[in-house]
N, C-alpha and C positions, 0 to 999 in steps of 0.2 A: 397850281391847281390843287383843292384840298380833296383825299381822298378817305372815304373812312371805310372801315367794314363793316357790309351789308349786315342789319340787325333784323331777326324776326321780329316783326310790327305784331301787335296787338290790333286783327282782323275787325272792319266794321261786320253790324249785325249781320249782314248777309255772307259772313266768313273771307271776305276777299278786301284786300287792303283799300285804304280809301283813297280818294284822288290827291288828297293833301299828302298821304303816307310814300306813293306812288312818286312824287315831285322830290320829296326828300330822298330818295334814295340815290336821286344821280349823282354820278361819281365817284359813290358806294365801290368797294367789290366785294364781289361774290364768293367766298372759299372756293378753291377746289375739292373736287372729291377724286380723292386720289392715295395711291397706294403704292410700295416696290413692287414690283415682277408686274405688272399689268397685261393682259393679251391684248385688251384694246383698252385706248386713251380718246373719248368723243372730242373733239373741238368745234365748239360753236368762236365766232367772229365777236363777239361779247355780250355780257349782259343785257337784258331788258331790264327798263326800271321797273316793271311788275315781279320778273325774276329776282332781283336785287329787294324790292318789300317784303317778299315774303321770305326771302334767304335761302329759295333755291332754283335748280337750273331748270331752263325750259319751262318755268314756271306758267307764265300767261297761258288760259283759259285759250282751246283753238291750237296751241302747239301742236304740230303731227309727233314730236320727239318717241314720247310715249307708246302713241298708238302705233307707231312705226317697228319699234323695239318688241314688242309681245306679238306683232303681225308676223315677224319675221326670227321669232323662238329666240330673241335675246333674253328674255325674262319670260317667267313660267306664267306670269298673272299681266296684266294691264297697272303699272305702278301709278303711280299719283305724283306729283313732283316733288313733297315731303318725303319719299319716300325714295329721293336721288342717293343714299348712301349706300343702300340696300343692292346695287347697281356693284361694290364692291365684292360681295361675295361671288359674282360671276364673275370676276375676274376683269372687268370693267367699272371705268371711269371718266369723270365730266371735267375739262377745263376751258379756257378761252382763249382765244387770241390776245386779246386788249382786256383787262382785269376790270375795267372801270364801266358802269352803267350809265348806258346811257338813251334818251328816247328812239335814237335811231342808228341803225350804223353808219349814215353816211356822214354822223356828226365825227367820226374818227378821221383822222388823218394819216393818208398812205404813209407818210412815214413812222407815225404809232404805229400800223400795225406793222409795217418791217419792223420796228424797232420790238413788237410781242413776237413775231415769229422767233428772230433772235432768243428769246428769253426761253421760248415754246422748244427749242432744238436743247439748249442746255439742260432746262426741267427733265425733256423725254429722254436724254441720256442719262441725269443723274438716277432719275428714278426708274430705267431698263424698262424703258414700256414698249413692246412685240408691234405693234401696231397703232401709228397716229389714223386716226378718221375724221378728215375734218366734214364737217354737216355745213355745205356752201361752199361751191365753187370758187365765187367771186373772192372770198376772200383768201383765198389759199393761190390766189393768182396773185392777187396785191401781195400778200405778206411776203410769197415766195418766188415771185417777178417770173410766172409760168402763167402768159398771157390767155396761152391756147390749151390748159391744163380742162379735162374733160372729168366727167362723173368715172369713176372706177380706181382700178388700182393705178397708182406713178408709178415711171421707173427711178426716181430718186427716192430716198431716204431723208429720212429726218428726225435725227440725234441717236441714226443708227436703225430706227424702228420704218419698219414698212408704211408706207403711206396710200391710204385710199380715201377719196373724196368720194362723199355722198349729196345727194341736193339739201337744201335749206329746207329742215320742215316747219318753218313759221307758215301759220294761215296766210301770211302775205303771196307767197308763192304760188301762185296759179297755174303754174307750167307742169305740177307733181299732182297726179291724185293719189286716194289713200291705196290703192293696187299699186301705183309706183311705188310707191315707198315700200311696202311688204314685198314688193318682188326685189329692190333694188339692196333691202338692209338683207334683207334672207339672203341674195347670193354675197354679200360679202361676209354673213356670218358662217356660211359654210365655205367661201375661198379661207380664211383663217380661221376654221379647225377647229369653231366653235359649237359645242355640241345646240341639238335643238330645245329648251328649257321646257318648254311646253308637256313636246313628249317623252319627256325623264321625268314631269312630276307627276304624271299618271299613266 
């Protein structure tokens, strides 16, 4: 399978990649955005090919990712998904399960993503990161064969770092509204000791 890295496309006029640009990106991957000492490490299940066009994460228009993170004081402003690096000076960072984009997740195969879990526990140890959060249950059950694994913190560990799942916030997700999400990302920004950004910048 060829894989290349995801390139920032040159947006049609209405600023959002085009469906041709969108097509091309699968199998792309996405960087991470990622740093040593980390307090927390997001894991989403992999890219979207609109995430992959435009070369960053949770990119697609409709993502709660965002709106989730500034609801619940992980970020001082409401970020924009260009502006996923910015995510490092809080002490937070973006990777995936499965590196490669693609139009859906269920085009992955249970054994790719055990085989990104694996990759995901060595990453989270080499680079000391305090806390993995993966965003999607389901996948953090495949990857880590924890069929009955619920939203909140594990009692396992992963490459040493604390583990807490939170839900999917792709528009796909019906089962979350935007109050879940700011009540759900809020308490786990203050179970790990994450100050609230909002009100430190005024």
């Amino acid at each position: 399978m060829k894989k290349q890295s995801a390139r920032r496309l040159s947006p049609s006029q209405s600023g959002r990649p085009t469906p041709e640009q969108i097509q091309a990106a699968k199998n792309s991957i996405l960087p991470d955005v990622i740093a040593n000492d980390l307090r927390v490490l997001f894991i989403g299940i992999n890219p979207s090919l609109y995430s992959a066009a435009v070369g960053h994460h949770f990119g697609r228009p409709g993502n709660r990712f965002w709106p989730a993170l500034f609801a619940a004081g992980l970020t001082d402003r409401l970020f924009q998904p260009h502006e996923d690096r910015k995510l490092l000076l809080a002490g937070c960072g973006v990777t995936n399960l499965v590196a490669r984009a693609t139009a859906r997740a269920d085009e992955l195969s249970a054994e790719e993503i055990r085989q990104g879990a694996d990759k995901l526990k060595r990453k989270i140890k080499r680079r000391r990161v305090q806390t993995a959060a993966f965003v999607g249950v389901t996948a953090y059950r495949t990857g880590f064969g924890r069929p009955h694994a619920k939203i909140g913190q594990q009692e396992e560990k992963c490459g040493g770092a604390m583990v807490w799942v939170l839900p999917n916030p792709s528009g796909l997700n019906a089962h979350y509204q935007a109050a879940d999400f700011a009540r759900l990302f809020s308490e786990f920004r203050q179970a790990v000791g994450l100050p609230d950004q909002r009100r430190d910048s005024g």
